[in-house]
N, C-alpha and C positions, 0 to 999 in steps of 0.2 A: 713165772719164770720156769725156765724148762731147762734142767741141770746138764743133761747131755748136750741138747743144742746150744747151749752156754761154752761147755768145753769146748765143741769142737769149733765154735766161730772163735773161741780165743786163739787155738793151735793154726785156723784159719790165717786172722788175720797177722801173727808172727810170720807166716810163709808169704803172705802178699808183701806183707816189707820185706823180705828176704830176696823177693825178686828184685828189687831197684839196688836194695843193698846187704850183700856186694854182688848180685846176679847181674844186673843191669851195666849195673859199673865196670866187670869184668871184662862182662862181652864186648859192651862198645870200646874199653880203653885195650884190650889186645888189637882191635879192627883198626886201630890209627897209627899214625909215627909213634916211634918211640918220646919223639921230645915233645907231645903233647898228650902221653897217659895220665899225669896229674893233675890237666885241666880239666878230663873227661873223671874222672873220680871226684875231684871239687865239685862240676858243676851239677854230677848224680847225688852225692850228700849233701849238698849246699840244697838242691831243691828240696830234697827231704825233709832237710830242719824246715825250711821257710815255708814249704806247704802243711807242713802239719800246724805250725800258728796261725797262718790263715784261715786253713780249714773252722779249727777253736773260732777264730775273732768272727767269721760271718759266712764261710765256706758254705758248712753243713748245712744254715739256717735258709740259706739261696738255694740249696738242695732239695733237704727233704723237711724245712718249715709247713706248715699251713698254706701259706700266700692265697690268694685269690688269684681266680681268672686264665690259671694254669700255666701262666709264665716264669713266675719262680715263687720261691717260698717265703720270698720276707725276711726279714732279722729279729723276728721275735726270739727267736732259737740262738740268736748271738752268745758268743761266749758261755754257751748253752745254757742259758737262761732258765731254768726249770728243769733242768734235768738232773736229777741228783743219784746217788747208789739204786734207787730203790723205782726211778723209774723205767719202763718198760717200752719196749719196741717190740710187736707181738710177741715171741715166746723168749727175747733176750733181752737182759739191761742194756737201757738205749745208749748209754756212754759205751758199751761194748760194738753196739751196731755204729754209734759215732767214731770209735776206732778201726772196726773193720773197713769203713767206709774213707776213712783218711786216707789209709795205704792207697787206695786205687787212686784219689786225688793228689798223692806225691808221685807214682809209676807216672801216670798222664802225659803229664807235662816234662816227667823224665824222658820220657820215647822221644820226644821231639830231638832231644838234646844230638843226637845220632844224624840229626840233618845238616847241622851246622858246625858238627866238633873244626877243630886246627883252625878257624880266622873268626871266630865271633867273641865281641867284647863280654869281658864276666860281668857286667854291670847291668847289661841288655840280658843276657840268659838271667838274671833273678827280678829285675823290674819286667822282661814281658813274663816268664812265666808265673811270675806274682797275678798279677792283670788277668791273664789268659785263662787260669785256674780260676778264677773270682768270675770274671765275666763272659766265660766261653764252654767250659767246663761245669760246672755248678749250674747253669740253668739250664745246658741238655739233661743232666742228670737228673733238676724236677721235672721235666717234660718229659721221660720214659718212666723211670723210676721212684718218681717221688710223687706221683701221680697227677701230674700235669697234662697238656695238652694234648700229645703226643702216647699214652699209657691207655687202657681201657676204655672206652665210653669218650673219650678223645674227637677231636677232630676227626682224624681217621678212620671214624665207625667206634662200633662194639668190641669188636677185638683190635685193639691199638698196636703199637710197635712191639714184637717177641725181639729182646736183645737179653738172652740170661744173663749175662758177663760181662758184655762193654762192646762188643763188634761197633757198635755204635758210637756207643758214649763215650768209650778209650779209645779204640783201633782207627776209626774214621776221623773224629776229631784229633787225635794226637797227627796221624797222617796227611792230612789235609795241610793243615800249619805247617808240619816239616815239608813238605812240598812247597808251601810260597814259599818261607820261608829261605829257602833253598834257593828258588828263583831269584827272588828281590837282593841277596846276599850274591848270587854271580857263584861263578865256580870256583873251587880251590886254585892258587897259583902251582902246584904239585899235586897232580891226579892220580901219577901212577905208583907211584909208593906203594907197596905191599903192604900188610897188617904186620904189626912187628914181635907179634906174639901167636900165633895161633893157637897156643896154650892155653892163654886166656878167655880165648871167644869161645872153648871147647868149655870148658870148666864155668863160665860163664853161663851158657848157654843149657849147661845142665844145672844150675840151680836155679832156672830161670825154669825151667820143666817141673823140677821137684815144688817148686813156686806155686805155681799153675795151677796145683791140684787145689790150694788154696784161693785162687782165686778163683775158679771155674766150680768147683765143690762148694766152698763156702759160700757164692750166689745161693745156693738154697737156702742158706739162714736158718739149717735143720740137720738134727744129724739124722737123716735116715736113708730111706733107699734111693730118694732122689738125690743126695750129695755122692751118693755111692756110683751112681749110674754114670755122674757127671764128671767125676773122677775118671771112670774108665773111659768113657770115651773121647775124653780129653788124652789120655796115654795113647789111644789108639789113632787118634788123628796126628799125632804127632811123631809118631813111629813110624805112620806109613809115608807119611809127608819126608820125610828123612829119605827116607829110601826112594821114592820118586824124585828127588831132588837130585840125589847124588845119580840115577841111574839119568834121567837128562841130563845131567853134565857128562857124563860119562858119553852119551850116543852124541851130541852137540861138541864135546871138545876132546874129548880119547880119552880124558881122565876126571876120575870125583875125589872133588878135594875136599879134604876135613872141616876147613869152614862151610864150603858148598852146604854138606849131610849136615850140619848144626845152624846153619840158615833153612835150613828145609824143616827144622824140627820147631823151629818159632814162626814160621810159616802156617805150619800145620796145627799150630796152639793158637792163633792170632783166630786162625782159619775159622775154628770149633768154637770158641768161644760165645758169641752170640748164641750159636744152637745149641751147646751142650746140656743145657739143662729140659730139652724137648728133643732130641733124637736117640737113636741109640746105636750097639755097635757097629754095624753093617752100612749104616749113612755114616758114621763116621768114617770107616774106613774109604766111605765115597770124599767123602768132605776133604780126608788128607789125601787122598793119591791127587785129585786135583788139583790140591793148593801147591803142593811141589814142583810143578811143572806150571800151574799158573804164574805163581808169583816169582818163579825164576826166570818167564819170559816178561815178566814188569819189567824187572830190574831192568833187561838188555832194551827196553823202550825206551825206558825214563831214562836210563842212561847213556847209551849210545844213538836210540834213535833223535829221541829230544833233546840230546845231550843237556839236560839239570844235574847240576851234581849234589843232589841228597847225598850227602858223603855214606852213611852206611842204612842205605836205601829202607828207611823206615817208612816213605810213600809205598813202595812196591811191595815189603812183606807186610807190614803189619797195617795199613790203609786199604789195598787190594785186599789180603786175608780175609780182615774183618768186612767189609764189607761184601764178599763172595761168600760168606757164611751165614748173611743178612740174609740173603737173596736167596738160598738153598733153605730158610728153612721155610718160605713160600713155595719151593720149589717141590718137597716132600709133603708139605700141605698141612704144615705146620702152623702157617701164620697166613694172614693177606696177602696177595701183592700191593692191593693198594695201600695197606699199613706198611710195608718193609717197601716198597720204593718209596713210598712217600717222605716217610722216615727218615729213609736216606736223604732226599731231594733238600729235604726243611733242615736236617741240622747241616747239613754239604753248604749250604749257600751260606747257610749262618755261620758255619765255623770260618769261609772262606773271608765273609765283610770284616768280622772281628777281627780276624788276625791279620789281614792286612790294615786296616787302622790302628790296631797295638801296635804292630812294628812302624810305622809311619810316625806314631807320636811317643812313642820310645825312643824313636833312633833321634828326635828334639833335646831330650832327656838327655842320654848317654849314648856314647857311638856305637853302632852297630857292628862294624867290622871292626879287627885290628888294624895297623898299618902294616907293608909291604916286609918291614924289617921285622917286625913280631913275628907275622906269618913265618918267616922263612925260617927263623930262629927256634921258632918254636914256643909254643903257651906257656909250658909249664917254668922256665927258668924266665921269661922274659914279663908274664903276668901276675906268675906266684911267689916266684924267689926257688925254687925248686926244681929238680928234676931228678926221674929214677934212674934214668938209662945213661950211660955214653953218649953226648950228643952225636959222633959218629955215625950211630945205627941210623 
């Protein structure tokens, strides 16, 4: 065990939970009506608790088990079966690497939450993202990272899929899902309601950065100059990506608006992620001026030209991002293309069959939508007994 790289995946993985909570929670519950901020905070902590049990009960073990044949890991590792204080995951105790590892399995399938907030039943958001996390989730993560199919000596040749962070296994996967999702769910009956906080998404949004360093840093699993590297160019992707966001909206509508430049900053985090542990400043700076303007013109696709209503477009910033981050870092000649398209292609298809069969045999289970009168009324008084705001607003 290695004392330094101990602390700092501990300081690590407090900051990756910090991103879903209350980072995650903030952002997306300023971006909605006021009479629905309670069900977007229930249903960012509600996944919290419930994926961190999962993870424990058979998560990790479908993760980063043994398994055979490189599809997933097995449940020898259930309930962590042999892991005790004293055993090790290269230079960290593994229960430590089984926590840093949770966080990213509760964010996941929080991101999705952003595609469906104001009309999806709470019963459906913790039975699919139970499921989703367990069988869509957990086995791309043994197939890149847990050295499955998909990872080194892989299917894909000798050098296998580079995803330092998640472009892949969080960004692509979480966005794909909120994409059907999104589809199969039909659009808001109220689309054009403003955010009712922008307070929130700003403050949100920056502890969702300060997050970041932790989640994009602590992928090295060391504290040394590669968490250090990873750090910076994770600030620096995301700074620039800010600024190119807001200066597109600026030339595109006369004015840049504060949600705009803090959409542009999780753009530009989504963006680097994958590469940050393999490029350095000057790509990154390529990587965020891009993604500002890339994934600002998503949104105006996915939203008006194919009009889906991903309510707070987590297809467009953080599905596009990450996946445009896959792709740059074959691009710098970092990785394969045929490892990073392929990549792509094998978990895109599989995330896609999965989660449309989860929602298909979930929505048998518990309804999918709310009904007409919930919708209009709003989640949090009508589903939870509660609300923050004036229904007014």
């Amino acid at each position: 065990m290695n004392g330094a790289d101990t602390a700092w995946i501990i300081v690590a993985t407090a900051l990756v939970l910090f991103m879903t909570l209350p980072g995650l929670a903030l952002f997306y519950g300023g971006l909605v009506r006021a009479r629905n901020v309670l069900s977007v905070f229930m249903h960012c902590f509600s996944i919290a608790c419930l994926m961190s049990i999962l993870w424990l009960v058979a998560g990790y073990s479908i993760a980063f088990g043994p398994g055979e044949g490189g599809l997933w890991g097995g449940l020898g590792k259930a309930f962590l079966n042999g892991v005790d204080a004293d055993s090790l995951a290269g230079t960290l105790p593994e229960v430590l690497f089984f926590a840093f590892q949770m966080t990213f399995a509760i964010i996941t399938p929080a991101l999705i939450v952003g595609a469906y907030v104001e009309r999806v039943g709470f019963g459906f958001v913790l039975t699919f993202s139970a499921l989703w996390m367990l069988l869509c989730y957990a086995p791309v993560v043994h197939w890149i990272w847990g050295g499955g199919m998909l990872a080194d000596g892989g299917i894909l040749g000798e050098i296998g899929v580079r995803d330092f962070a998640g472009g892949i296994v969080v960004h692509e996967t979480a966005g794909l899902a909120a994409l059907i999702i999104a589809v199969i769910l039909g659009p808001r009956r109220n689309r054009t309601t403003p955010p009712h906080n922008p307070g929130y998404v700003m403050v949100g949004a920056a502890m969702l950065w300060v997050g970041w360093f932790g989640f994009n840093g602590g992928s090295q699993l060391a504290a040394d100059g590669g968490a250090a590297m990873a750090m910076t160019v994770t600030h620096l992707s995301a700074a620039t990506a800010s600024l190119t966001w807001a200066l597109w909206e600026r030339i595109r509508f006369g004015k840049a608006s504060m949600v705009g430049l803090v959409t542009g900053t999780i753009a530009g985090l989504a963006s680097i992620t994958p590469a940050s542990g393999f490029v350095g400043p000057v790509q990154a700076l390529i990587i965020g001026a891009v993604a500002g303007v890339l994934c600002q013109e998503a949104v105006n696709v996915i939203r008006n030209k194919l009009n889906i209503d991903d309510t707070l477009d987590v297809f467009a910033v953080h599905g596009v991002g990450g996946i445009f981050g896959t792709l740059m870092i074959a691009l710098f000649g970092l990785g394969t293309w045929t490892a990073q398209l392929g990549g792509l292609v094998i978990v895109g298809v599989f995330t896609a069959i999965v989660t449309i069969v989860l929602v298909k045999v979930v929505a048998l289970i518990t309804p999918l939508r709310v009904d007409a009168e919930t919708e209009t009324n709003g989640l949090d008084l009508s589903v939870h007994g509660e609300r923050a705001y004036d229904m007014s607003s």
